[in-house]
C-alpha positions as CSV (number, residue, x, y, z in Angstrom):
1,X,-12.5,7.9,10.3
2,X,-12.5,8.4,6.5
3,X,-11.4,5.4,5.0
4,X,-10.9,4.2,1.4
5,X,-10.9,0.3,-0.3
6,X,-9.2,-0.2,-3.5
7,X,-10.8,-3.5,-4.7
8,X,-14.3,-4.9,-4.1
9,X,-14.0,-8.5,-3.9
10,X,-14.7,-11.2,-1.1
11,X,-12.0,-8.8,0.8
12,X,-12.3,-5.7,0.0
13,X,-16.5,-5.5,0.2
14,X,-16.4,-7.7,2.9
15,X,-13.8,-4.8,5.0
16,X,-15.6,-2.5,3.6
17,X,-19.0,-3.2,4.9
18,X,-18.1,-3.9,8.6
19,X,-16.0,-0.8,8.7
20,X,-18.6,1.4,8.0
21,X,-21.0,-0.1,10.0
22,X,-18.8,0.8,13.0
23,X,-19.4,3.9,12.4
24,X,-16.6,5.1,9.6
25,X,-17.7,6.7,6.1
26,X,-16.0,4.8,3.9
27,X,-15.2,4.9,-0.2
28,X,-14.7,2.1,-2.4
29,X,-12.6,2.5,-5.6
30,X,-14.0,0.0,-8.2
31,X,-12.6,-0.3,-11.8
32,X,-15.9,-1.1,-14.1
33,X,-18.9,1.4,-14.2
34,X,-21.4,-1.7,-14.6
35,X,-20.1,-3.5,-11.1
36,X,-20.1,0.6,-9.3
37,X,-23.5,0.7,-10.9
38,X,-24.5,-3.0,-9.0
39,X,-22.7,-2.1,-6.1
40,X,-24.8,1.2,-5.5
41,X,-27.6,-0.3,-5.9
42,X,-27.0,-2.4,-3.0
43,X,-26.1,-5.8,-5.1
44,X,-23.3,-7.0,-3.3
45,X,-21.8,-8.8,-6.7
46,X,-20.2,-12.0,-5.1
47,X,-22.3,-14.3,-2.4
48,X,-21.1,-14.0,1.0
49,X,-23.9,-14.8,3.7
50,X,-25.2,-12.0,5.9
51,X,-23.1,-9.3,3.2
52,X,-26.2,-8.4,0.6
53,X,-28.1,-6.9,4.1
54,X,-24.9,-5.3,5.6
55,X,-24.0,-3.6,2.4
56,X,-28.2,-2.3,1.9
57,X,-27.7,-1.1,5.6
58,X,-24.7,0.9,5.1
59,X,-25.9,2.2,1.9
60,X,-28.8,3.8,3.6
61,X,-27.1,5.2,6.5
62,X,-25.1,6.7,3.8
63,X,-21.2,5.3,5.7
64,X,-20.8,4.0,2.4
65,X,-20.0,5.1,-1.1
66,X,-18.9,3.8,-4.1
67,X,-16.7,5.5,-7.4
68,X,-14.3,4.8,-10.1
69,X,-12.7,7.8,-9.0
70,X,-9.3,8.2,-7.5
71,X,-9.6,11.5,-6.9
72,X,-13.0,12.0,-5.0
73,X,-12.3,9.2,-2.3
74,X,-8.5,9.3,-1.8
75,X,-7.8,13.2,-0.3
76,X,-10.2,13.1,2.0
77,X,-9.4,9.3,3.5
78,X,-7.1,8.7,6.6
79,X,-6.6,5.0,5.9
80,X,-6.6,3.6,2.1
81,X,-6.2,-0.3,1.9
82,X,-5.2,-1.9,-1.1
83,X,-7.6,-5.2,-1.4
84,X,-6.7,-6.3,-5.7
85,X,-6.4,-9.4,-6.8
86,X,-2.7,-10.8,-7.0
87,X,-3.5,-13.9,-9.1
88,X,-0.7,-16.8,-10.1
89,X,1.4,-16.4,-13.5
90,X,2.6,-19.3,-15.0
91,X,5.9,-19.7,-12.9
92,X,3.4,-19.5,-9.7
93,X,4.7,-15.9,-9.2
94,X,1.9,-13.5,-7.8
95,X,1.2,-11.0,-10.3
96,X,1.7,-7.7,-8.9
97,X,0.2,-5.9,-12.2
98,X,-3.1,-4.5,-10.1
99,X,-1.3,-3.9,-7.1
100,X,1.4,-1.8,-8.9
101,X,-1.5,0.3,-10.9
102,X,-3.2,1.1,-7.6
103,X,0.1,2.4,-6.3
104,X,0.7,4.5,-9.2
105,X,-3.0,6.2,-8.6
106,X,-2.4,6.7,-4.9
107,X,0.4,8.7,-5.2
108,X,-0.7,11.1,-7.8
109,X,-3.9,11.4,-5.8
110,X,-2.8,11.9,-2.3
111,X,-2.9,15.5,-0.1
112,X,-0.8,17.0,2.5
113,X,-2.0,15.1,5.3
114,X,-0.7,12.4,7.0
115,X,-2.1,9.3,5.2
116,X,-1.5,5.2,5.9
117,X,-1.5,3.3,2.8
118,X,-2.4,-0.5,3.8
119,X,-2.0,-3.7,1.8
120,X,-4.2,-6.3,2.8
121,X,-3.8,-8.1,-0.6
122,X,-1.2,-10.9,0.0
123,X,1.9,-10.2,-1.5
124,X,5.2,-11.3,-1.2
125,X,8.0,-10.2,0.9
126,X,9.0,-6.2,0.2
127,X,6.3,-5.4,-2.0
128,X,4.8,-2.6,0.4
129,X,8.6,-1.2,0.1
130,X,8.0,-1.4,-3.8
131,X,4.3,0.9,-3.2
132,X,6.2,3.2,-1.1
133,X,8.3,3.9,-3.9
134,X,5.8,4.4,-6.3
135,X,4.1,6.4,-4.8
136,X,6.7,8.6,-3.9
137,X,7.9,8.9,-7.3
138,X,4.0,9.7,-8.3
139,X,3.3,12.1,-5.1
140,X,3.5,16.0,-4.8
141,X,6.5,16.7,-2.3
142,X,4.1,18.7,0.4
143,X,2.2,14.7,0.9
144,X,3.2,12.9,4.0
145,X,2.1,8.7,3.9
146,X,3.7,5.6,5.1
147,X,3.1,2.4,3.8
148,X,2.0,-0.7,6.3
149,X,0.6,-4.1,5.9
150,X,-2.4,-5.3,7.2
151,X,-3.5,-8.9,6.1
152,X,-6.5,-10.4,5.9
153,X,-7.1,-13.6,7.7
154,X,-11.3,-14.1,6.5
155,X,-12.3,-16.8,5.1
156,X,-14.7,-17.2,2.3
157,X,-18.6,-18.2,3.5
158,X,-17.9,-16.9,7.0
159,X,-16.2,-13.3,5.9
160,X,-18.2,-11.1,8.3
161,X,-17.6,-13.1,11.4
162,X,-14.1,-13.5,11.1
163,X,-13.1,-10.3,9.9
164,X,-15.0,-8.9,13.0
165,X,-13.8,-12.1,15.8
166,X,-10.8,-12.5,14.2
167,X,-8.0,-14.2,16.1
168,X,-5.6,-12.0,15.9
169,X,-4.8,-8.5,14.2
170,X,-1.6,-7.8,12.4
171,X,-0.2,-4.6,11.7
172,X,3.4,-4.2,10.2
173,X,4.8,-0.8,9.5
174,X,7.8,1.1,10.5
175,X,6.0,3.9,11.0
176,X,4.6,4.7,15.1
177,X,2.1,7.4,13.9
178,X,0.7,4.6,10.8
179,X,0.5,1.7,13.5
180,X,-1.4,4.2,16.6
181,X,-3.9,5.0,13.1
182,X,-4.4,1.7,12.1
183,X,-4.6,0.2,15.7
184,X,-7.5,3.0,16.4
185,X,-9.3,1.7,13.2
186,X,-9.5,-1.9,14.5
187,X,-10.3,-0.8,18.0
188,X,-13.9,-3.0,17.5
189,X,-12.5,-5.8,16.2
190,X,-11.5,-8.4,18.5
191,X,-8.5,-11.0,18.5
192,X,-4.8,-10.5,19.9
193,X,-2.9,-7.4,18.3
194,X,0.6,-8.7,16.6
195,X,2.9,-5.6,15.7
196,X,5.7,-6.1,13.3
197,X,7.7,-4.8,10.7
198,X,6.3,-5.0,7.0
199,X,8.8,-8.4,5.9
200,X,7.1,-10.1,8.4
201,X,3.7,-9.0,8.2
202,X,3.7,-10.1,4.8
203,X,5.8,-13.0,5.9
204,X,2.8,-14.3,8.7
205,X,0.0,-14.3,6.1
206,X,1.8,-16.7,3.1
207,X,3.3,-18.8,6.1
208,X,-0.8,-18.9,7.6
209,X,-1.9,-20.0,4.4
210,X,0.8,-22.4,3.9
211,X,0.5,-23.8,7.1
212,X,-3.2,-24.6,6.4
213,X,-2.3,-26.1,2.9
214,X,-0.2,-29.0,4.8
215,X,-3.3,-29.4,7.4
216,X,-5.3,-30.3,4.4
217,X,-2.8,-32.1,2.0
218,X,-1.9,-34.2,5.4
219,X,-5.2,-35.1,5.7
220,X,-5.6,-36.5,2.1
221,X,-2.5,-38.3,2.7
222,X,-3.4,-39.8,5.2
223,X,-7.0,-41.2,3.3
224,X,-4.6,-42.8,1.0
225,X,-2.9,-44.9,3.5
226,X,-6.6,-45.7,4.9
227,X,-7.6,-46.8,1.6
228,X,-4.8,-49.4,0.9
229,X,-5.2,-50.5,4.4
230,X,-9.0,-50.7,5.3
231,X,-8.4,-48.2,8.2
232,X,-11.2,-45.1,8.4
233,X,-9.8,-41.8,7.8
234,X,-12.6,-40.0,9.8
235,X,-11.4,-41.8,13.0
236,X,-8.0,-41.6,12.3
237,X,-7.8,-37.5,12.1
238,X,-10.4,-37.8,15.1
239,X,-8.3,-39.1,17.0
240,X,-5.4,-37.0,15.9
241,X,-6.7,-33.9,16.1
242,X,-8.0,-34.3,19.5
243,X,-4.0,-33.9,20.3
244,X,-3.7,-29.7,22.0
245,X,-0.7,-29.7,20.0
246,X,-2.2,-30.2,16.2
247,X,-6.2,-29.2,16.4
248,X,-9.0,-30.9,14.7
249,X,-9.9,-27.6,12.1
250,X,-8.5,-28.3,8.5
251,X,-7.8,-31.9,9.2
252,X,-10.8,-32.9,6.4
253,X,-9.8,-35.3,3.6
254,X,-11.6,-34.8,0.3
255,X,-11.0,-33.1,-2.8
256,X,-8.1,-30.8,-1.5
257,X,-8.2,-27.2,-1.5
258,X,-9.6,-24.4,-3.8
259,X,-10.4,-20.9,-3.9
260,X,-8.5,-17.6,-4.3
261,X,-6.1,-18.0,-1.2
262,X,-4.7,-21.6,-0.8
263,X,-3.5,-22.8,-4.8
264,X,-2.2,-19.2,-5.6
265,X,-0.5,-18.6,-2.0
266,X,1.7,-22.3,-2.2
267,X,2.4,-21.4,-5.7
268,X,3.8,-17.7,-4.9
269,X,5.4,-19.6,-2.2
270,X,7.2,-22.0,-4.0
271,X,8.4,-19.2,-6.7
272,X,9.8,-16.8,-3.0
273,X,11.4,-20.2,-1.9
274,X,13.3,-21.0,-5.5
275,X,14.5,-16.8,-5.8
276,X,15.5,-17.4,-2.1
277,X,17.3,-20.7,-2.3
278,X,15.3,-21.7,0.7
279,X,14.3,-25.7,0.6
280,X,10.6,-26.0,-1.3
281,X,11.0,-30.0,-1.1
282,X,7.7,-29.6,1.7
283,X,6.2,-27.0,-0.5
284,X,6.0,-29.4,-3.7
285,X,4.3,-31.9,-1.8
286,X,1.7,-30.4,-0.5
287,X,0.8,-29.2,-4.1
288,X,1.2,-32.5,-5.5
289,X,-1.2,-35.0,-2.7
290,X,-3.3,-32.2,-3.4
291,X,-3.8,-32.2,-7.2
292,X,-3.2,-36.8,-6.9
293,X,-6.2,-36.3,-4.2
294,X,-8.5,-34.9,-7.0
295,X,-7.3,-37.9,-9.5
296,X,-7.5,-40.8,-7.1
297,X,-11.6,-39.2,-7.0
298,X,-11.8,-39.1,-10.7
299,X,-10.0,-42.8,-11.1
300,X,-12.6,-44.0,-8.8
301,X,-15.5,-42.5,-10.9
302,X,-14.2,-44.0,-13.8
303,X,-13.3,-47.2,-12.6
304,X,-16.2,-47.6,-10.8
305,X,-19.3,-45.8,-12.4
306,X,-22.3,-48.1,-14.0
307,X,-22.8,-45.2,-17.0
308,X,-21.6,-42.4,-18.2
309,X,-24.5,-39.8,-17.5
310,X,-23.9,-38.5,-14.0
311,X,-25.0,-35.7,-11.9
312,X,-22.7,-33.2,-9.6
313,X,-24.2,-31.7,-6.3
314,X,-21.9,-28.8,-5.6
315,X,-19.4,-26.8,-7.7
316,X,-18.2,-23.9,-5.2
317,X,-15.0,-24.8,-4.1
318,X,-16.4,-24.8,-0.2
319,X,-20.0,-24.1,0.7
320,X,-21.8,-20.9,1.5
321,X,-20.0,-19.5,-1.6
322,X,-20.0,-19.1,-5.3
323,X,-16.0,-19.2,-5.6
324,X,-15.1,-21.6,-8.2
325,X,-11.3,-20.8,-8.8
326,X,-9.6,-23.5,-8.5
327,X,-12.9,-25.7,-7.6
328,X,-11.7,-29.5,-7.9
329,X,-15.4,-29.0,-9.6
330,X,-13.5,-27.4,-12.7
331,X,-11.0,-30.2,-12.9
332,X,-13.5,-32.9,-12.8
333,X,-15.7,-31.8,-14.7
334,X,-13.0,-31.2,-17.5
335,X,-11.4,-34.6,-17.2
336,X,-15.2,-36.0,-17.2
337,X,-16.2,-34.4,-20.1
338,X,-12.6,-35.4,-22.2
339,X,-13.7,-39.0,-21.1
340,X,-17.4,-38.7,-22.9
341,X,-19.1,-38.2,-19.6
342,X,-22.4,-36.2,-19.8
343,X,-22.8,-33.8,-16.5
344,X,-25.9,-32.5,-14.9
345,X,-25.4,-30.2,-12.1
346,X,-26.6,-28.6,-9.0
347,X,-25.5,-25.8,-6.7
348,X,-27.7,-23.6,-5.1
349,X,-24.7,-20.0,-5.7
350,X,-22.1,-21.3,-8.1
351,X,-24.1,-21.9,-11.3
352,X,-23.6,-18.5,-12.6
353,X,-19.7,-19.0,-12.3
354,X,-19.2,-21.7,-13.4
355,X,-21.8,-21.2,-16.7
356,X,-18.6,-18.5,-17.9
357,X,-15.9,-21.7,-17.7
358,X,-18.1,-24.9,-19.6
359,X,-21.4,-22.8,-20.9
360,X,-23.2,-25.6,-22.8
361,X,-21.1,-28.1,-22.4
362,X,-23.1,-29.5,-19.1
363,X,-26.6,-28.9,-17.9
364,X,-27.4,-26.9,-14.8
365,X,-30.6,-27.9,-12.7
366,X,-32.9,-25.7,-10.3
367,X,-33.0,-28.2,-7.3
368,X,-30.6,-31.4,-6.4
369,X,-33.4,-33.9,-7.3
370,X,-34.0,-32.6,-10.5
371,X,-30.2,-33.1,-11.2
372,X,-30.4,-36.7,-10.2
373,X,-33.5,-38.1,-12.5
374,X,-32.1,-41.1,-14.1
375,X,-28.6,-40.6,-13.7
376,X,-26.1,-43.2,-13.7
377,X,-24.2,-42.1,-10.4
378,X,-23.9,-39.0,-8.2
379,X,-21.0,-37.0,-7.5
380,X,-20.5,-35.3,-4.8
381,X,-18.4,-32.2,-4.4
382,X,-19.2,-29.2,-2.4
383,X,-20.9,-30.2,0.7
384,X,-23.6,-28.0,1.3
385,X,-25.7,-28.2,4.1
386,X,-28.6,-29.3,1.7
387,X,-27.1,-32.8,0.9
388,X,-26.8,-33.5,4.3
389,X,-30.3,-34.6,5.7
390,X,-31.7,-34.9,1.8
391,X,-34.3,-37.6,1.1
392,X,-32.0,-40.4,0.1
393,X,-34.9,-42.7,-0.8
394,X,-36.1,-40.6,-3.1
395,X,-32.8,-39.7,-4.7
396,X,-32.7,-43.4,-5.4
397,X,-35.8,-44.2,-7.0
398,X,-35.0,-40.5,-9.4
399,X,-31.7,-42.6,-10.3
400,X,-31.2,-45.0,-12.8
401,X,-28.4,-46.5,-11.0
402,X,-27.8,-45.9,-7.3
403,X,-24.4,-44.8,-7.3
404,X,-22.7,-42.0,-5.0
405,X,-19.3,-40.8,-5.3
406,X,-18.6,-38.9,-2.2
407,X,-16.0,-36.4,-2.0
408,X,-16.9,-35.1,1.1
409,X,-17.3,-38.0,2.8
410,X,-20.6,-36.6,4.0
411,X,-22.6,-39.9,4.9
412,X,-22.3,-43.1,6.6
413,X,-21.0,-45.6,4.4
414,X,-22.8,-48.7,6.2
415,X,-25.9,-46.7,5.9
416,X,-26.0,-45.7,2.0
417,X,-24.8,-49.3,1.4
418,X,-28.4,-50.7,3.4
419,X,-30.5,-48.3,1.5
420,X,-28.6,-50.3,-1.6
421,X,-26.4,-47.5,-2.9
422,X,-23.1,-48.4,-4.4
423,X,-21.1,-46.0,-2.3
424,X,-17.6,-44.5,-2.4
425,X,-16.2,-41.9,-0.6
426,X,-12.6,-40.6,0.4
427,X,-9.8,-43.0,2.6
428,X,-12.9,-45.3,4.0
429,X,-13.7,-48.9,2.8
């Protein structure tokens, strides 16, 4: 198949790539001739493991190409998804500006064949009814489409493997001939085919990433009870998520949840619920344990750190990514600086990102010893694989005071506390 990707972001490159490497020629609509210009020459743009080698690949077998134009990639394409950015307004609300634009160039660029138009952006309820009327109000009459919704369930750092084992596919349209198209397209992709109609495709994706909000937000609830009563969180959600009927995955207190998906996707939530009348009481509180989860940290760093020059291993807001929106990184790191903190930092992807948010306002290190020398206290925030087996002796004699703040809970407390770290870390004593 010919198919077409509006957007080239951790979803849309990501699709993108593993499409064509099954075998489909596929075009990707970009909106900057500097990032087409990267993207062409095999620079992926964003870090995503294995992506930089599957994008070269697919470049050379020529399954791939890249434009700013509407009109060389859309005609020809079978299947065009829609992959732009619906970021938060103020109110929460997603902003559908991007979304809306894309429409608007579909239609006055589609044929006379029958073409599916797919959002896999994540978009509220009846927004792929909105793009099937602007496109028909854009369209020649002779041009035959049908909207559908196809979300995306990948997540950042492990984008390739779950896009291609994913556990389940879901395709809503009320369209036969758009569902038997997109169902041949995702013939190589594994997991359980769900087939719905569009309100509920879009419906499935905000409750998924709603769902794994609470997992999270219960988590860090439940390291606030084990801090004011000496119980250790680790065992606690160890035991608990050895129950079938709740599941181990997302149970991991810490500095709540970040990224592009989670924040936006409770907030656009919240804004359906309140234009719905629908309860949001659950809603608000998994936004607030998770924004008091990332003060109780920064109370315990100023409460409890010997000096104010510290270090920070980790600013991604997960590993094996340079995502920082909505990195608890940026909101420590502002609050530390408004209290006359000075910052050194370390992370082996994000540094680039997060040089456009503070610039010169902290300092960035090559390696995470360098970051410690005579620091008053580490800070731990992303946990990278790195930090786990590092050479804790010698972090400790680079350190003027041998101080971790843990937000990943990462090591043993008894054992940091032997090698005579100060150590404090998230719902354990």
């Amino acid at each position: 198949m010919t198919i077409t990707i509006i957007g080239h972001g951790y979803v849309g490159l990501v699709t993108a790539c593993v499409f064509a490497d099954f075998g489909n020629h596929v075009w990707v609509i970009g909106h900057t001739k500097e990032k087409i210009a990267r993207l062409k020459s095999g620079d992926p743009i964003i870090y995503e493991p294995g992506l930089k080698e599957l994008l070269q690949k697919n470049i050379q077998a020529k399954r791939i190409s890249f434009t700013l134009d509407y009109e060389k990639a859309i005609p020809e394409s079978e299947i065009i998804f829609i992959t732009v950015g619906t970021p938060p307004k103020e109110t929460g609300e997603a902003d559908l500006t991007a979304v809306i634009e894309v429409a608007r160039n579909i239609g006055k660029n589609l044929k006379s064949k029958f073409t599916v138009v797919s959002c896999k952006s994540t978009v509220p309820v009846g927004t792929n009814k909105k793009i099937e009327v602007i496109i028909n109000r854009h369209k020649s009459k002779q041009v035959n489409f049908s909207v559908a919704s196809c979300p995306e369930f990948l997540r950042e750092g492990t984008g390739i493997s779950d896009t291609i084992n994913s556990d389940r596919v879901v395709i809503g349209s009320d369209n036969k001939k758009a569902i038997e198209k997109l169902i041949e397209l995702h013939k190589p992709i594994n997991g359980k085919r769900v087939v719905t109609n569009l309100a509920s495709a879009e419906m499935i994706k905000y409750a998924s990433n709603v769902f794994l909000a609470n997992k999270i937000s219960f988590a860090n609830l439940i390291s606030f009870y084990c801090e004011k009563t000496g119980a250790n969180v680790n065992e606690v959600l160890t035991g608990v998520g050895l129950d079938e009927r709740i599941g181990k995955r997302f149970l991991n207190p810490g500095l709540g949840y970040g990224g592009s998906c989670l924040p936006k996707d409770v907030k656009a939530f919240l804004d359906i619920g309140k234009k719905f009348s629908v309860d949001i009481q659950l809603l608000t509180a998994i936004e607030n344990i998770n924004t008091k989860a990332q003060e109780n940290f920064l109370e315990k760093i100023l409460k409890y750190s010997p000096g104010k020059k510290v270090a920070i291993w980790g600013l991604s807001f997960k590993p094996n990514t340079d995502d920082v929106r909505f990195a608890p990184s940026v909101f420590l790191i502002e609050k530390l600086l408004e209290n006359g903190f000075q910052i050194n930092s370390y992370d082996q992807e994000a540094t680039d990102n997060i040089k456009k948010i503070f610039a010169n306002k902290i300092s960035y290190s090559k390696d995470p010893y360098q970051t410690v020398n005579k620091v008053d206290a580490l800070i731990i925030i992303t946990e990278w694989n790195e930090f786990k087996q590092i050479d804790l002796n010698k972090v400790k004699k680079l350190m003027k005071n041998p101080t971790i703040f843990d937000g990943r809970n990462i090591y043993d407390p008894s054992d940091l506390r032997k090698m005579g770290f100060k150590y404090y870390s998230v719902g354990r004593t």
